[in-house]
ChimeraX commands (.cxc) that place a marker at each C-alpha (Angstrom):
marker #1 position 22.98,74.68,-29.55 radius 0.5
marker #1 position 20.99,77.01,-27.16 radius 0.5
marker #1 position 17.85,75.77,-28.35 radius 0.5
marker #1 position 18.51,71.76,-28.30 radius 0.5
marker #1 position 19.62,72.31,-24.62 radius 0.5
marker #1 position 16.55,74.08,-24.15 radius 0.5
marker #1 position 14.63,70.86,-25.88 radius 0.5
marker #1 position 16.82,68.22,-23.66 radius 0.5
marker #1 position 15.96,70.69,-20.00 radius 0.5
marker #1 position 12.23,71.02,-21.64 radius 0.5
marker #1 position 12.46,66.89,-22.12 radius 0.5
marker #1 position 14.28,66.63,-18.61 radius 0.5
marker #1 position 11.43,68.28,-16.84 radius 0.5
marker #1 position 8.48,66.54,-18.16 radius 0.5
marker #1 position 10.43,63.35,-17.32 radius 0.5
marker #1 position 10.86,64.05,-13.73 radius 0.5
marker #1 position 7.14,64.90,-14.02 radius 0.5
marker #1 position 6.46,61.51,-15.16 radius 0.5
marker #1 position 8.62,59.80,-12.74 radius 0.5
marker #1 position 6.68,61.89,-10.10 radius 0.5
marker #1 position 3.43,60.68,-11.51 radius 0.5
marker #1 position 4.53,57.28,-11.29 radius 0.5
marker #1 position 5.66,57.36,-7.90 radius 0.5
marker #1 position 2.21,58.16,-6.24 radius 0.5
marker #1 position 0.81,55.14,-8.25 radius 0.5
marker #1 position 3.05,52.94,-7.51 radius 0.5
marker #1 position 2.44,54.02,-3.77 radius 0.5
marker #1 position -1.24,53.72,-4.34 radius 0.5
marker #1 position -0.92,50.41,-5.79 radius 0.5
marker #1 position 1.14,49.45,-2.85 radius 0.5
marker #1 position -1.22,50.94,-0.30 radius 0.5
marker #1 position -4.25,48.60,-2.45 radius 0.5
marker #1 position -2.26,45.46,-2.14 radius 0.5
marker #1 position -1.32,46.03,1.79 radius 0.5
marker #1 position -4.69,46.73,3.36 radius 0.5
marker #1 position -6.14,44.66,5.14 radius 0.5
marker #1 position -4.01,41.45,3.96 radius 0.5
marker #1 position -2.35,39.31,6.46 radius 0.5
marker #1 position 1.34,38.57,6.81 radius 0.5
marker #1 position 2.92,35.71,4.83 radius 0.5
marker #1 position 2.98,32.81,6.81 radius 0.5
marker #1 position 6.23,31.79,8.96 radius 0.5
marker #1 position 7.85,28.40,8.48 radius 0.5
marker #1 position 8.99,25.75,6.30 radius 0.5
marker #1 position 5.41,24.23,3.96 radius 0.5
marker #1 position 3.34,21.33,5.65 radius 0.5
marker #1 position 4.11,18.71,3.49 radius 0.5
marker #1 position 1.76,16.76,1.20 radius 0.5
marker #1 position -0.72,14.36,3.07 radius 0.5
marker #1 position 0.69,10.56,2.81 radius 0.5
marker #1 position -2.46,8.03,1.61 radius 0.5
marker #1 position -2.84,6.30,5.00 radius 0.5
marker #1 position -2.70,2.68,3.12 radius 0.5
marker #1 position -0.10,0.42,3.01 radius 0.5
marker #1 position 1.27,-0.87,-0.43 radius 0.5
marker #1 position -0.04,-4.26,-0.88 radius 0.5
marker #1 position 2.17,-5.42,-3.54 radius 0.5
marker #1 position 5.83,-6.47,-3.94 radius 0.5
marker #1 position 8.20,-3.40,-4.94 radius 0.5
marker #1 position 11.90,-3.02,-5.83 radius 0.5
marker #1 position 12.93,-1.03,-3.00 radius 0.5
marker #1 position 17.19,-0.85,-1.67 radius 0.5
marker #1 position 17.56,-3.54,-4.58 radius 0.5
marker #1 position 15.07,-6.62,-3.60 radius 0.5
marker #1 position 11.83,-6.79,-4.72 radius 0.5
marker #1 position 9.45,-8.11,-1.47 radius 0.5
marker #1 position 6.17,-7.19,0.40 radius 0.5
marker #1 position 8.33,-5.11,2.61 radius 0.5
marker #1 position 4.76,-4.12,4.86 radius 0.5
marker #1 position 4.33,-7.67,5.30 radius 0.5
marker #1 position 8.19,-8.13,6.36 radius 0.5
marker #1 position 8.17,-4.92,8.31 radius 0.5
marker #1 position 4.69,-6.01,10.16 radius 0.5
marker #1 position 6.70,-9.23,10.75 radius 0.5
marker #1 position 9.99,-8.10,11.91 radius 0.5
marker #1 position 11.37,-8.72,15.49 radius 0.5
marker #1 position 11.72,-4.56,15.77 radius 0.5
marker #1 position 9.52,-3.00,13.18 radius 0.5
marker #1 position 10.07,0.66,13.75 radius 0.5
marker #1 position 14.05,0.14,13.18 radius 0.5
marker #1 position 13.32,-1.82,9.98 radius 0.5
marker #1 position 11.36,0.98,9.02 radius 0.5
marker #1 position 13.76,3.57,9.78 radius 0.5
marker #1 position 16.32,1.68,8.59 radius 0.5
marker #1 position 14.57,0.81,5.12 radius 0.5
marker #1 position 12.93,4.25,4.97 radius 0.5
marker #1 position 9.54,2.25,4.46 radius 0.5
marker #1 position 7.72,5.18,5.71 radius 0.5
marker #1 position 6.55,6.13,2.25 radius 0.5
marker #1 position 5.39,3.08,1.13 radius 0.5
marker #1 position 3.87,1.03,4.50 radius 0.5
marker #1 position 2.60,4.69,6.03 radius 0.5
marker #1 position 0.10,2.38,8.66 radius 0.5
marker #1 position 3.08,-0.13,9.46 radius 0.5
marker #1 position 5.48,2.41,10.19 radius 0.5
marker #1 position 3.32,4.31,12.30 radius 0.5
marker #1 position 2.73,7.54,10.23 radius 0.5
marker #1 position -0.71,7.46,10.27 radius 0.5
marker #1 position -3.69,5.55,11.33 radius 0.5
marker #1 position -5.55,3.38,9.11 radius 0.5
marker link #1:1,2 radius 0.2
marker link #1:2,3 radius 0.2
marker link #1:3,4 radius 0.2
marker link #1:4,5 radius 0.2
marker link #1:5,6 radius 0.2
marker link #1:6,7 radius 0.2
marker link #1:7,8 radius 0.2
marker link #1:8,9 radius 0.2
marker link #1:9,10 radius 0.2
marker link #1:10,11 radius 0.2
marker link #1:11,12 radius 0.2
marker link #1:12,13 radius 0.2
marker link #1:13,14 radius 0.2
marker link #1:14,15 radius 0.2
marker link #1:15,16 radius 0.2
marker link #1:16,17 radius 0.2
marker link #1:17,18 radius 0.2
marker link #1:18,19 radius 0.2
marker link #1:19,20 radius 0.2
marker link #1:20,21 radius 0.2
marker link #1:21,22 radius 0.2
marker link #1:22,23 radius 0.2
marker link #1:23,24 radius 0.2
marker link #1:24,25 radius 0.2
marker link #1:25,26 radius 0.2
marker link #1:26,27 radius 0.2
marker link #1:27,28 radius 0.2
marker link #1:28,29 radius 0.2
marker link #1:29,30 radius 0.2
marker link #1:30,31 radius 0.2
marker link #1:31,32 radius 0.2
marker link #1:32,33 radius 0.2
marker link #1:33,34 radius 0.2
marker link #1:34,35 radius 0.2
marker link #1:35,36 radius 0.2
marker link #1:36,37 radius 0.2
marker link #1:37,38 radius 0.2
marker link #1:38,39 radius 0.2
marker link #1:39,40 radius 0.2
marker link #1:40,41 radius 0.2
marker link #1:41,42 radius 0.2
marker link #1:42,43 radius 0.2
marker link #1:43,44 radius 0.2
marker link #1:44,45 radius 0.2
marker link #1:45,46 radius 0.2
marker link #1:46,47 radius 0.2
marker link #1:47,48 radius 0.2
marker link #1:48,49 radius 0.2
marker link #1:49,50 radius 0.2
marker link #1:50,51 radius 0.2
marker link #1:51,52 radius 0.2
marker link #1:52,53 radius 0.2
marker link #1:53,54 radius 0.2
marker link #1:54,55 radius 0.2
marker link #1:55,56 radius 0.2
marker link #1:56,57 radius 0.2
marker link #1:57,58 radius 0.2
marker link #1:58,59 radius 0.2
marker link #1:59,60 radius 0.2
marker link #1:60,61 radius 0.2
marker link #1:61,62 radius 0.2
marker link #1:62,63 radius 0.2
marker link #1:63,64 radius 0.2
marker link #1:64,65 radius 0.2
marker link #1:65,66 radius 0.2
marker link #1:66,67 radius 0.2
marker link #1:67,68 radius 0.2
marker link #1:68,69 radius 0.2
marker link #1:69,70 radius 0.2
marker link #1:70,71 radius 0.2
marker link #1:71,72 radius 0.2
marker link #1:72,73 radius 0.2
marker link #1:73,74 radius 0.2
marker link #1:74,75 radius 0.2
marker link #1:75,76 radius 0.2
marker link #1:76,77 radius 0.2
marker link #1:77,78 radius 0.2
marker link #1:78,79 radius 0.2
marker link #1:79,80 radius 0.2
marker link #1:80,81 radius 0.2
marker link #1:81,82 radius 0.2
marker link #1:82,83 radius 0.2
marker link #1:83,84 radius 0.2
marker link #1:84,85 radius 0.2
marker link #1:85,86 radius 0.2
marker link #1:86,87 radius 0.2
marker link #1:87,88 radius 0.2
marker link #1:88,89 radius 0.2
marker link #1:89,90 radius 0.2
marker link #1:90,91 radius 0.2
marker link #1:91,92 radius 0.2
marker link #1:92,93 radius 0.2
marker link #1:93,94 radius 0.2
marker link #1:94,95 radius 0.2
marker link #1:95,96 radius 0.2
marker link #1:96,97 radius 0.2
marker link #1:97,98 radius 0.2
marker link #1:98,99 radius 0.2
marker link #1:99,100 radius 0.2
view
């Protein structure tokens, strides 16, 4: 019995030794990622750039398939249409996201 606990204390040891070892590269490996690098940015993601084109065609959008650029470039109050209709994806120019 003397001589297995021996063995496990003998096993124990070169263990911690290990655990030691892999401590400073671990460190090392942090110290290599973390120099010189700059902080992660702060903030929600920009999103994706909207094609600054109007859809030309007729789409099913809220149920009724129409030109809804054309109607919201014809409306009475075309920013509430747009608001309202959530055109902003598909008539970008119309609804004032972007410039043509």
């Amino acid at each position: 019995v003397e001589g297995k606990v021996d063995s496990i204390e003998g096993k124990i040891d070169d263990m911690e030794d290990k655990m030691d070892n892999m401590d400073g590269v671990l460190r090392t490996i942090l110290d290599l990622m973390t120099q010189g690098s700059t902080p992660a940015p702060i903030g929600p993601p920009t999103p994706a750039p909207v094609p600054c084109v109007d859809t030309a065609r007729k789409v099913v959008h809220n149920g009724s398939k129409r030109n809804w650029c054309q109607v919201a470039r014809n409306a009475n109050n075309t920013n509430r249409l747009c608001r309202n209709n959530d055109l902003f994806d598909i008539c970008p120019v119309t609804c004032g996201r972007c410039s043509p």
